[in-house]
KEBATOR-488433 format. One record per residue (C-alpha): residue number from 1; residue in one letter; x, y, z. Coordinates in pm, 1 decimal, padded with zeros to 6 digits. Example, Ala and Ser with C-alpha at 12.3 -4.5 7.8 and 13.67 -1.06 7.14 Angstrom:
BEGIN
  seq  type        c1        c2        c3
    1     A   01230.0  -00450.0   00780.0
    2     S   01367.0  -00106.0   00714.0
***
This chain:
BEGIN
  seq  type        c1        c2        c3
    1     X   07721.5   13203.6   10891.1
    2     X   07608.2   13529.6   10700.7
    3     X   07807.1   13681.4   10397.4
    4     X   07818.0   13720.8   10037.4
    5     X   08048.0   13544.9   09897.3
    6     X   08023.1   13272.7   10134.5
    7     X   08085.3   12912.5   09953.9
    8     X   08521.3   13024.4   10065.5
    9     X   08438.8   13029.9   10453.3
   10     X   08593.4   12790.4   10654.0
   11     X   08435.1   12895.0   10946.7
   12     X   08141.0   12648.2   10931.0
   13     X   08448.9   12349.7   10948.4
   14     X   08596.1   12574.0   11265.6
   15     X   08239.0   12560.5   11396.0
   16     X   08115.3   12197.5   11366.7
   17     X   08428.0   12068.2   11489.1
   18     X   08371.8   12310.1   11835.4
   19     X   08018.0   12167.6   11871.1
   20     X   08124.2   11817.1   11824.3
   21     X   08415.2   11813.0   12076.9
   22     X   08172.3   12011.6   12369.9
   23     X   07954.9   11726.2   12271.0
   24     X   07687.0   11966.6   12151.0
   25     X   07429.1   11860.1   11876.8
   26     X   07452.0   12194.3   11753.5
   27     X   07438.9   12240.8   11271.3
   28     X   07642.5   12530.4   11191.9
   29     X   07581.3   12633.7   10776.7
   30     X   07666.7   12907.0   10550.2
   31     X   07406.4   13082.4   10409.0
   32     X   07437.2   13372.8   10077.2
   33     X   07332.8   13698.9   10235.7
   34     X   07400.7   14055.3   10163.6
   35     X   07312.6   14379.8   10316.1
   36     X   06934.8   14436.3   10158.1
   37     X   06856.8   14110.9   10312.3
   38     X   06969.5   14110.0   10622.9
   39     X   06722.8   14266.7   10779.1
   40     X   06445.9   14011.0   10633.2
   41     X   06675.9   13723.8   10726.0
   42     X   06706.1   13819.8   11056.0
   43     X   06326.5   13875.6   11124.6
   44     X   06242.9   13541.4   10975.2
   45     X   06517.9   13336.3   11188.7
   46     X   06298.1   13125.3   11443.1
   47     X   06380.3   13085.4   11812.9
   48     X   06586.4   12777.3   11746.6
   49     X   06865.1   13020.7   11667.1
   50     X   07147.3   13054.2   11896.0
   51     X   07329.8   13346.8   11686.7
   52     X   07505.0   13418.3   11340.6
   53     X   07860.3   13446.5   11239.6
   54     X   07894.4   13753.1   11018.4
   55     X   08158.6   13819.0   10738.2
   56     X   08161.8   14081.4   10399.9
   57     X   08008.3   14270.8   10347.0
   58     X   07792.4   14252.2   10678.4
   59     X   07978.9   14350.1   10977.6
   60     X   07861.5   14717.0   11001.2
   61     X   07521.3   14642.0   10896.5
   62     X   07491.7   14372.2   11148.2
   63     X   07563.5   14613.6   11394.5
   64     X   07328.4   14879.9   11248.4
   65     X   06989.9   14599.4   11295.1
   66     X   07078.7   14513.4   11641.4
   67     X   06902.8   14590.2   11942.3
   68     X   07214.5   14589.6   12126.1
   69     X   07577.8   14595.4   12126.4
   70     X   07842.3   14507.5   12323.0
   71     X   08080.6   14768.2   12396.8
   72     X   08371.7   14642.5   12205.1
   73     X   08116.2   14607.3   11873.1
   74     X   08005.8   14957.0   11945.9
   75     X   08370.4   15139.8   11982.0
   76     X   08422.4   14941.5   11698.0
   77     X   08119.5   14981.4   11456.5
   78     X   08126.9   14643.5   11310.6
   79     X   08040.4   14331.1   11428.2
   80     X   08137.3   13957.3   11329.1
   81     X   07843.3   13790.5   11602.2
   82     X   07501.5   13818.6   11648.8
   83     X   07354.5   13692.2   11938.9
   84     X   06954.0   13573.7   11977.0
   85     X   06805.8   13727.4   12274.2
   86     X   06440.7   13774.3   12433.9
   87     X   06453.6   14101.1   12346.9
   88     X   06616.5   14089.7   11986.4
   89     X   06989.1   14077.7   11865.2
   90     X   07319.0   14127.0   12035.3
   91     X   07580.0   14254.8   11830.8
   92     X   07945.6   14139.9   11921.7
   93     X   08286.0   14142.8   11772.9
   94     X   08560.5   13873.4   11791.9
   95     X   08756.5   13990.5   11516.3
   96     X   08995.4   14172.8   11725.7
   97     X   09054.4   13903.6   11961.9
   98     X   09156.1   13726.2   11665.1
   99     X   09408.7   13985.9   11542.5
  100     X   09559.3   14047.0   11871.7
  101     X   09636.2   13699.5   11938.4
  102     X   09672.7   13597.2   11595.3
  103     X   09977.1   13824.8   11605.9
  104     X   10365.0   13666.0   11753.1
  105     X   10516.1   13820.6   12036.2
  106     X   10739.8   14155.7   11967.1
  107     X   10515.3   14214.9   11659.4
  108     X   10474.1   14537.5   11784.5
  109     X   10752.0   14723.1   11959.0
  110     X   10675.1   14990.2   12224.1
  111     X   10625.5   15284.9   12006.2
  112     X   10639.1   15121.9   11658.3
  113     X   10498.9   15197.1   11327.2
  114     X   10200.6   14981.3   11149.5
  115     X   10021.4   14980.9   10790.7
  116     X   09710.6   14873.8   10772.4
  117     X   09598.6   14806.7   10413.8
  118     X   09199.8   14871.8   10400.2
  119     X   08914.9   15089.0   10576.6
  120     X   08639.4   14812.6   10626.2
  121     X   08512.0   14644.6   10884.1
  122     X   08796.1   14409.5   10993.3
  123     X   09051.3   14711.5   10978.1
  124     X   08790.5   14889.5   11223.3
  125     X   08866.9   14553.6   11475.9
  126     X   09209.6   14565.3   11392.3
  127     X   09216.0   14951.1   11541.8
  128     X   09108.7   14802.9   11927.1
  129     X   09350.2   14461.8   11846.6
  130     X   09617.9   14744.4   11790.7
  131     X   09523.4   14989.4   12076.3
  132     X   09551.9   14668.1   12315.4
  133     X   09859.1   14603.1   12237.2
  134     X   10020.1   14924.6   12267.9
  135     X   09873.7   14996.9   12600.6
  136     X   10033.7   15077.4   12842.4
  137     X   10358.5   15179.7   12637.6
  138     X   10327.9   15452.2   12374.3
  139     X   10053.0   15449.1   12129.7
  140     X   10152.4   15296.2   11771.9
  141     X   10155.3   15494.8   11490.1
  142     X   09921.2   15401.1   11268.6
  143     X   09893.5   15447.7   10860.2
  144     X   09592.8   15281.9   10687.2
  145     X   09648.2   15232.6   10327.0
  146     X   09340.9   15243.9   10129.8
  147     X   09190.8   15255.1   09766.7
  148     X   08991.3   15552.5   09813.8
  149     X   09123.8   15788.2   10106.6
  150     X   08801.8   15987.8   10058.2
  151     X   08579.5   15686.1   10197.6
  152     X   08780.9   15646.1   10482.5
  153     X   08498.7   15809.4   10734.3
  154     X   08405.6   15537.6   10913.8
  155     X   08781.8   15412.9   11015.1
  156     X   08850.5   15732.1   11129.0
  157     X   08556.2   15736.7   11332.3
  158     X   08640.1   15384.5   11500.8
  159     X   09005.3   15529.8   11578.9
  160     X   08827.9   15785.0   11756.8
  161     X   08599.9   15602.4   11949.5
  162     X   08895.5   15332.3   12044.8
  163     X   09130.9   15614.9   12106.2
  164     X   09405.4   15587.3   11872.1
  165     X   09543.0   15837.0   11592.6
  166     X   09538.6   15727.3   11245.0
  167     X   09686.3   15905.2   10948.0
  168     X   09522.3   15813.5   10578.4
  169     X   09682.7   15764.4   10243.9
  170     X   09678.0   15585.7   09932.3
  171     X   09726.7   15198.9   09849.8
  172     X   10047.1   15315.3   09617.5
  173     X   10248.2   15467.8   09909.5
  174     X   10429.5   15117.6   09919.8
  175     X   10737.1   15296.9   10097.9
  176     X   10537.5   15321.2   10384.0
  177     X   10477.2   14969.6   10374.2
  178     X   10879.1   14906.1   10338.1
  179     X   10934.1   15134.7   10648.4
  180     X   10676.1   14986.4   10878.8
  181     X   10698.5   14719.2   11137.4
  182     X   10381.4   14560.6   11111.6
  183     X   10174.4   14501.7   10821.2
  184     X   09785.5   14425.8   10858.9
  185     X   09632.5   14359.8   10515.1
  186     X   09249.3   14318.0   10505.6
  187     X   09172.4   14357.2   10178.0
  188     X   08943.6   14126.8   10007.9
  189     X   09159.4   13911.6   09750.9
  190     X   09374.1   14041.2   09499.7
  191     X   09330.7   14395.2   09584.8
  192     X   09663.4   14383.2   09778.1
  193     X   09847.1   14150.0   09455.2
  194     X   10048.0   14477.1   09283.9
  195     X   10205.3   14587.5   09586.2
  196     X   10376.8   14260.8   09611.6
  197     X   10631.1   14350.9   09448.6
  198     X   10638.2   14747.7   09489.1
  199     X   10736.3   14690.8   09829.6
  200     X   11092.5   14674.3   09998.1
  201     X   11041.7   14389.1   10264.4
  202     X   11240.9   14315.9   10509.3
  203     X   11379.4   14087.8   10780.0
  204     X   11211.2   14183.3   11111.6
  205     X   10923.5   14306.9   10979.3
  206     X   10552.0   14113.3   11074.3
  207     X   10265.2   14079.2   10790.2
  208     X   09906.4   13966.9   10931.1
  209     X   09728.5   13859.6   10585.4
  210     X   09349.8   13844.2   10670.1
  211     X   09311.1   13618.7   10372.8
  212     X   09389.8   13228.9   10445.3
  213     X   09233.7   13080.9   10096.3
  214     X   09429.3   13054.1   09847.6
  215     X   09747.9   13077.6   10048.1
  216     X   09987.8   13209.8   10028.7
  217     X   09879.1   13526.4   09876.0
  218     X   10080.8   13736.1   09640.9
  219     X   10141.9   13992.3   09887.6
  220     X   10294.4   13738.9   10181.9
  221     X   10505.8   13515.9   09905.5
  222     X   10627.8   13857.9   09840.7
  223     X   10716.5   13927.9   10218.7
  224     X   10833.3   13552.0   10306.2
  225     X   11081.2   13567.6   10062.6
  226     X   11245.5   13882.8   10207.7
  227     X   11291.0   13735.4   10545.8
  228     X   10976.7   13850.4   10714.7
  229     X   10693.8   13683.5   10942.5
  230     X   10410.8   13613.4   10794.2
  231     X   10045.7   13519.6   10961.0
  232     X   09820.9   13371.6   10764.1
  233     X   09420.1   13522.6   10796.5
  234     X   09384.8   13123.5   10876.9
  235     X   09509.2   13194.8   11220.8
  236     X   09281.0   13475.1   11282.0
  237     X   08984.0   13297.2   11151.2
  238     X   09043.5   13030.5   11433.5
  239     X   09094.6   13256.5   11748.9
  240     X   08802.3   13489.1   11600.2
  241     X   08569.6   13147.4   11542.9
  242     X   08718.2   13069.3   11908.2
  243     X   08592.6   13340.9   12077.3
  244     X   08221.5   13319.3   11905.2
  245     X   08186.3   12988.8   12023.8
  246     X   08232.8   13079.3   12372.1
  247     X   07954.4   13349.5   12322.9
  248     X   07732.5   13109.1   12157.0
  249     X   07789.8   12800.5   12377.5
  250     X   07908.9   12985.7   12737.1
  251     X   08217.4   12769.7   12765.1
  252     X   08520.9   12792.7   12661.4
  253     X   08643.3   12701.9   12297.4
  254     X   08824.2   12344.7   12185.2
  255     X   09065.9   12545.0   12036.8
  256     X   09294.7   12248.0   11921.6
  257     X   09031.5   12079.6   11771.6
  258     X   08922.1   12346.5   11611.3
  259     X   09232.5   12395.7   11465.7
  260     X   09279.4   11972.4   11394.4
  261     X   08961.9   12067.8   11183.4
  262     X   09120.0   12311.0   11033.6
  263     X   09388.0   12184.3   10872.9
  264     X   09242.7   11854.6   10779.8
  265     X   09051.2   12059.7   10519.2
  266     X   09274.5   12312.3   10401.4
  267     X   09658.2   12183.0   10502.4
  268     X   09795.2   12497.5   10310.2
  269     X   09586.9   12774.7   10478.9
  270     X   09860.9   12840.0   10650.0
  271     X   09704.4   12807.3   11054.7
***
């Protein structure tokens, strides 16, 4: 696993618990990385190297360095997977797997309204999560939230390429937070802590909070005590790590061990 920070991740307990139950003698590690180095890293990997996991602040230059993409990475322009081939890396994305299952049933009516809090790399997956969902019913509308609306070039560009409209504003309008029926936050931590309590939750309303350590967050302590469902980024991280082992491995994931894993480490993560 690729990122900086990195020493937080629990995707290397997600991981090693996969390998174990497929019976695969498979190491799994985190390993300090930012964007100058990735390219370096990448060249000096040797062929022992099934693929990397990729987190902040990687995921679009991961794509960037690859010699090829999957479609779903592409239309996205991030990716959280890169896969060793014979003819050089294959950039995928699980991340909105992980967000559109992640999320309960109903969590987004037929026509509804979302915030999404952030422009980065996991809001760009949480675009196609969002488009799946509302297809074949009427397109979502869609508000991302964000701490400088004039940065916001690449989302926009992802919503294009996915096919859905999205609106920009700033992280203060916390009415449109109130108003909305789903909530994505995928911020890093404690960006999202002063809206809080600026917003009017509400029962019926979903929050997805990308973050699963510490939990619970300011922001879904905030919307738990109003009466609305929360999802903690633990659940996401699981279906996500899910889906890369079945790229890395070809078979399908031990989800429930993965998940056993999970919680043995962390049994407040929320998954």
């Amino acid at each position: 696993m690729l990122g900086k920070p990195i020493g937080h991740s629990l995707s290397p307990v997600l991981h090693r618990a996969a390998y174990q139950a497929l019976g695969l003698n498979w190491s799994y590690s985190a390993v300090e990385c930012d964007e100058d180095g990735l390219a370096d890293l990448l060249a000096r990997s040797g062929p022992e190297l099934v693929g990397y996991s990729c987190t902040m602040p990687l995921k679009r230059q991961a794509l960037r360095l690859a010699a090829t993409a999957s479609p779903m990475a592409t239309a996205i322009g991030a990716a959280n997977t890169l896969l060793a081939g014979p003819n050089g890396w294959t950039a995928d994305n699980t991340d909105w797997i992980g967000i559109r299952d992640a999320l309960p049933a109903g969590a987004l009516p037929a026509g509804g309204s979302v915030v999404l809090l952030g422009a980065g790399g996991t809001a760009q997956a949480a675009l196609a999560a969002l488009a799946a969902l509302s297809r074949p019913g009427p397109a979502a509308e869609i508000v991302a939230l964000v701490r400088e609306p004039s940065r916001a070039g690449e989302l926009l560009a992802a919503a294009d390429r996915i096919g859905v409209a999205v609106s920009i504003g700033g992280l203060a309008e916390a009415s449109r937070i109130g108003a909305a029926d789903l909530v994505i936050a995928t911020l890093p931590a404690g960006a999202a802590d002063s809206l809080a309590t600026a917003v009017d939750w509400r029962v019926g309303q979903v929050l997805l909070e990308a973050i699963y350590r510490p939990w619970p967050t300011p922001l879904a302590q905030a919307a738990a005590r109003a009466g609305a469902q929360v999802v903690s980024g633990a659940r996401m991280l699981l279906l996500q790590a899910a889906g890369q082992v079945q790229l890395m491995t070809g078979r399908a994931a031990p989800t429930e061990a993965m998940r056993a894993a999970l919680l043995a480490a962390v049994p407040d993560c929320g998954g």
